[in-house]
Every structure is written in C-alpha cells, then in structure tokens.
N, C-alpha and C positions, 0 to 999 in steps of 0.2 A: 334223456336224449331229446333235443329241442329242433337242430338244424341237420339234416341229412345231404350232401354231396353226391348227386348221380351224375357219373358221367356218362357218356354215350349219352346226352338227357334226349337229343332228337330221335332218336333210332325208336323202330314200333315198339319197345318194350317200354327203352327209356321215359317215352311223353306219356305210357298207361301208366309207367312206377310215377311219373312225378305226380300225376293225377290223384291215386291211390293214397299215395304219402299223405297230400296235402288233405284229403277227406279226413285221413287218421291224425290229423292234429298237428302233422310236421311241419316246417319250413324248408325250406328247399332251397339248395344251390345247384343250378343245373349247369354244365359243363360239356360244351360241344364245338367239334372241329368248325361247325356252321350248324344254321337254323337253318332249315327248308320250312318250318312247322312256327306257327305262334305259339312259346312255350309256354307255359303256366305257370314256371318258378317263378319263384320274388326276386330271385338272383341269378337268373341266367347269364351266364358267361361263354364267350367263345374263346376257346383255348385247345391244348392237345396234350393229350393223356400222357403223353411221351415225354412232357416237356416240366423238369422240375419246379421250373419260374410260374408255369403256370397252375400247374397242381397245385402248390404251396400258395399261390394267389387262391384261388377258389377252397382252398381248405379253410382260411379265415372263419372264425365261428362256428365251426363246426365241431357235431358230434358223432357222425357216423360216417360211412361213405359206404355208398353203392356204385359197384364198379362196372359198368356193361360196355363202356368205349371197346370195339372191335372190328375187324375185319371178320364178317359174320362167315363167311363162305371161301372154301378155296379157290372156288370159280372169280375171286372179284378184284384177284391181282396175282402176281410169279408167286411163286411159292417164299421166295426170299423175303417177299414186301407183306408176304400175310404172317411168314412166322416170326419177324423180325418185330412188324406194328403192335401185335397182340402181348408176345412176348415181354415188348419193352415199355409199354403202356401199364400192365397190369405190375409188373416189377414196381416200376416209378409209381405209380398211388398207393403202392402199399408200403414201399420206402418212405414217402412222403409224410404218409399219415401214423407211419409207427414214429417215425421220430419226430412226431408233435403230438404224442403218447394218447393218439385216436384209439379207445379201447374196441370198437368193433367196426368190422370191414365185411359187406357181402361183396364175392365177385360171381360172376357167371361164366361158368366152364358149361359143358357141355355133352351131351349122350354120346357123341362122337371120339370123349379123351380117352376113350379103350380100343378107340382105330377102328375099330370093325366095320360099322357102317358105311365108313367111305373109301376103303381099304379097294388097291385097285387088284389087288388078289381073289381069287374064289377063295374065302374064308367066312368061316361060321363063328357065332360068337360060342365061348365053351359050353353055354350054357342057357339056360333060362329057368326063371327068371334075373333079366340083368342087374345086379348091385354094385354099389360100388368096387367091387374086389375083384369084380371080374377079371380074369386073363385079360391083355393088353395086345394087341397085333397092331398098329403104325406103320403107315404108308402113307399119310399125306402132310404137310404141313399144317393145315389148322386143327386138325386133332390134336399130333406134337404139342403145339401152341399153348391147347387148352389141359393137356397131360402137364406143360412144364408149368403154369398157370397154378396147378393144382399143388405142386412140390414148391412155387415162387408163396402161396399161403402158408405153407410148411413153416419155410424159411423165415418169413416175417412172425410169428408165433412164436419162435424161436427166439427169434435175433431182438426185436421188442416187444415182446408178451402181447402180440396185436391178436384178438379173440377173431378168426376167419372161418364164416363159408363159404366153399364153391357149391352154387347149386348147378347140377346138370342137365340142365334143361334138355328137352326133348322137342319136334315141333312145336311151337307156341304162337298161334296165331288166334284171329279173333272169331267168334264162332262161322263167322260168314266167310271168313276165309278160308276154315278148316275144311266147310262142306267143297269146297275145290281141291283142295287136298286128299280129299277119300274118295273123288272122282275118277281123278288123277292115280289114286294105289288099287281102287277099284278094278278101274282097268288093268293094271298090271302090278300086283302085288308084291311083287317079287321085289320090287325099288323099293321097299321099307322095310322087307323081310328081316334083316339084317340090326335093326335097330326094334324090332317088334312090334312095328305098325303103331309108336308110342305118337305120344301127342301131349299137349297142354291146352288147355283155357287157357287164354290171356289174363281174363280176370282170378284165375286163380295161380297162376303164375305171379303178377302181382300181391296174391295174398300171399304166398311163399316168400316173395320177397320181405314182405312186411313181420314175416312169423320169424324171418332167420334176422332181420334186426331188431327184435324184439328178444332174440331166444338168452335167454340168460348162460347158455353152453359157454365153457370158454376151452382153451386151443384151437384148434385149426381142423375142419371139418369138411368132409367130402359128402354131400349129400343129394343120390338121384329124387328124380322129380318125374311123373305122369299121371295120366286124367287115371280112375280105374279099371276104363273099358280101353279096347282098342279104335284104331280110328275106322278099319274099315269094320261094314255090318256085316259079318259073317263070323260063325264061331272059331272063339281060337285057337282050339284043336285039330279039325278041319283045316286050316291053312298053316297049322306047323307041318300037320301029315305031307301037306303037299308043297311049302317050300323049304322046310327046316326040318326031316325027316330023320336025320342022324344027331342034329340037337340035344343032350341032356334035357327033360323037365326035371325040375331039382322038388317039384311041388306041384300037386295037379291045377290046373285052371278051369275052371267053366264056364260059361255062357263064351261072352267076348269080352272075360276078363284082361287084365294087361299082363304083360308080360316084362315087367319093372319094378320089383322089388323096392316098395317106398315104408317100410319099416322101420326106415332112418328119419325119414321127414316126417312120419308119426311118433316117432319115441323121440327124437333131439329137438325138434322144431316146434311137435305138437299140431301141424297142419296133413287134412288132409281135401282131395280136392273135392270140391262142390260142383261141376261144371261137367255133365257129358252131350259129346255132339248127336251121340243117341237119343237123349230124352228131353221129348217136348216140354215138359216144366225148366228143362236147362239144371235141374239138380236131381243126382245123384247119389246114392249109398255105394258103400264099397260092393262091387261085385266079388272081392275077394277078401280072403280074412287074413 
C-alpha cells in the first residue's frame, strides 16, 4: 500500500488523517468539496464524494481509501440533505473503489449509528458498556445515515470482496478542544449521558485510522472507538448512579473508566488508545481491562 484516497480531506479529521498518513510513509490523494485549509496532500483535488466522475478521477493510483466526506451533524442541513449526502457519498466510494478491485476501504460511521444519543425520545441505551451489537433505537437522520453506511460496507464485501471498516467514532477533537467539551458536560452531564461521556484524541483517532488501514482483517468490519477514561473528571459510577440509574452494567468500571467497549479495536485492529484529557504526560494505560 503506497497512495491512500481521503476524502472529506479538509474537514478536522481529514487534514490530521492526511498529516498522519504522510509521517507514516503514505502518499496521499486528498478529495474535498472545497479547501478552506492549505492541504498537505501531494494530490489534493476538489471533487464530491457523490459524484462517480469524480471519485473515479481521484482513485487514479490508488491503494486504499479513507472515506470521511460527511455531513458531520443533523443540525447542518433538513434531514433529506443529511441522509441523502452521507448516504450517497459513502455508497458511491465504495462502489467506485470495489469495482477497480481497491482491496481495502476505512469509512467513518459513528457512536451515534445505534440512535441513542441523538434520539429525540427519552431513551437509554440497553446497556453499557456500549459495543458494537448494541440494541439500535433511530430517530434522526444522520445516525440512520451512519447505520446504513455500516450495511452499505456490508454490501461492498459482498458484492466485490472490498476488505471494510467502519470505525465509530465517538467525540474526536483536539486535546484543547476536548477541555471545552468537559466544561461544557461538566456543567450539565446529562447531554453526554447518553453516548457515555465517550471521547477520542485526535491523534489517536488518527492512529486508529492508520491501524484499520494497516489491519490485514478481511470482510467488512464494525469497529467502536474511545479514549479509556471518560471525558468528564468524575467517577463513572457515581454519574451512572445519577443519570443512567436503570442502565444494565454488563461489567464493573472503576475510577473514570469508559463506558465503550473497544475489545474489537484491540483484538481486529490491534490499537489501543494513548491519549487521556486527564493525564498531564497526555499518556495513558488502560483504566480497564
């Protein structure tokens, strides 16, 4: 594997993946609706993930694809325009790239493809900690999106033997942006409860990326992702007690361990994360086993 395909290459993930990539020896074709950002591929192109003409242009030389082009949030269009963009986006690159018999494809789905979190229902997720298998509840569009996202790698495994993860990312921002995010849950806890106060490093985010195009797994692969602690400082017992009180724990937790079962991105991927917004060295051991 020599040239790697990101799309979404502008977006906060995409310009850390291209960064990442290119440390780790790759070349890069970067693939975006527009630059707001100076990118750092060798081959940035402006195109749309939707668009077969252009996918098929920017797959040229390629060995892999990373697929992140998205409508990140259901707040940032109708419901029509986010489940239709993400939906047809990730179809079309994986269409693309299986029938120019691209053997491996990362997309990025999300903590939210099991509904819960943004579900405009009072509903609890069935359990914790969350895996992939969890019970499914769906009420908005870009969960839907990232749920059919996860059946659309399926399908491409399937249909041309194309080797797919979705990884399901959780918050992922950079550590300076996380500490406004646990300000923010700090205050009212309740608005993360739902998804388990999870979180990502960026830079270890990016290393997940890098582990699932690396990972020699083949078929089509559903794989959660979070740091090992939670994001806000307070133990996570204590804040199930009091907003998640009729919750299943399927497994005890301690300290401010997470509440996202990443068992899969240790045993299929082999990564685990480095990166907690609690500890002043910036690394971490597993708080759980």
């Amino acid at each position: 594997m020599k040239r790697v395909l990101v799309t979404g290459a502008d977006g906060s993930i995409g310009r850390a993946a291209v960064i990442g990539l290119q440390k780790s020896g790759y070349d890069v074709t970067g693939l975006s609706l527009r630059y707001d950002h100076t990118s750092t591929a060798d081959r940035p192109l402006a195109g749309d993930a939707r668009s077969a003409k252009d996918v098929t242009a920017a797959l040229d030389g390629v060995d892999a694809v990373l697929h992140l082009a998205a409508i990140p949030h259901p707040s940032l269009g109708t419901p029509e325009e986010v489940f239709e963009n993400n939906v047809a986006a990730t179809f079309n690159v994986l269409a693309q790239a299986g029938q120019q018999g691209i053997d491996r494809v990362v997309i990025a789905s999300s903590i939210n493809a099991f509904g819960v979190p943004m579900n405009v229902n009072e509903v609890q997720p069935a359990y914790y900690p969350l895996d992939e298998e969890v019970e499914a509840d769906i009420a908005d569009a870009y969960s839907l999106s990232k749920s059919v996202d996860e059946q659309s790698a399926r399908m491409a495994w399937r249909r041309w033997g194309t080797n797919v993860i979705a990884l399901r990312f959780p918050l992922v921002k950079t550590r300076e942006e996380l500490f406004k995010f646990a300000a923010m849950a700090e205050r009212d806890p309740s608005v993360m409860a739902r998804e388990g106060w999870a979180y990502l490093d960026l830079r270890d985010g990016v290393r997940a990326i890098i582990a699932a195009l690396e990972s020699p797994a083949g078929g089509a692969h559903v794989v959660g992702l979070a740091a090992d602690d939670i994001l806000i400082d307070r133990q996570t017992d204590e804040l199930l007690r009091e907003y998640a009180p009729t919750v299943p724990l399927r497994r005890p937790v301690t300290g401010r361990g997470s509440l996202v079962d990443t068992t899969r991105a240790r045993e299929l991927l082999g990564f685990r994360p480095q990166y907690s917004i609690h500890d002043e060295d910036q690394v971490v051991s597993a708080v759980t086993t």
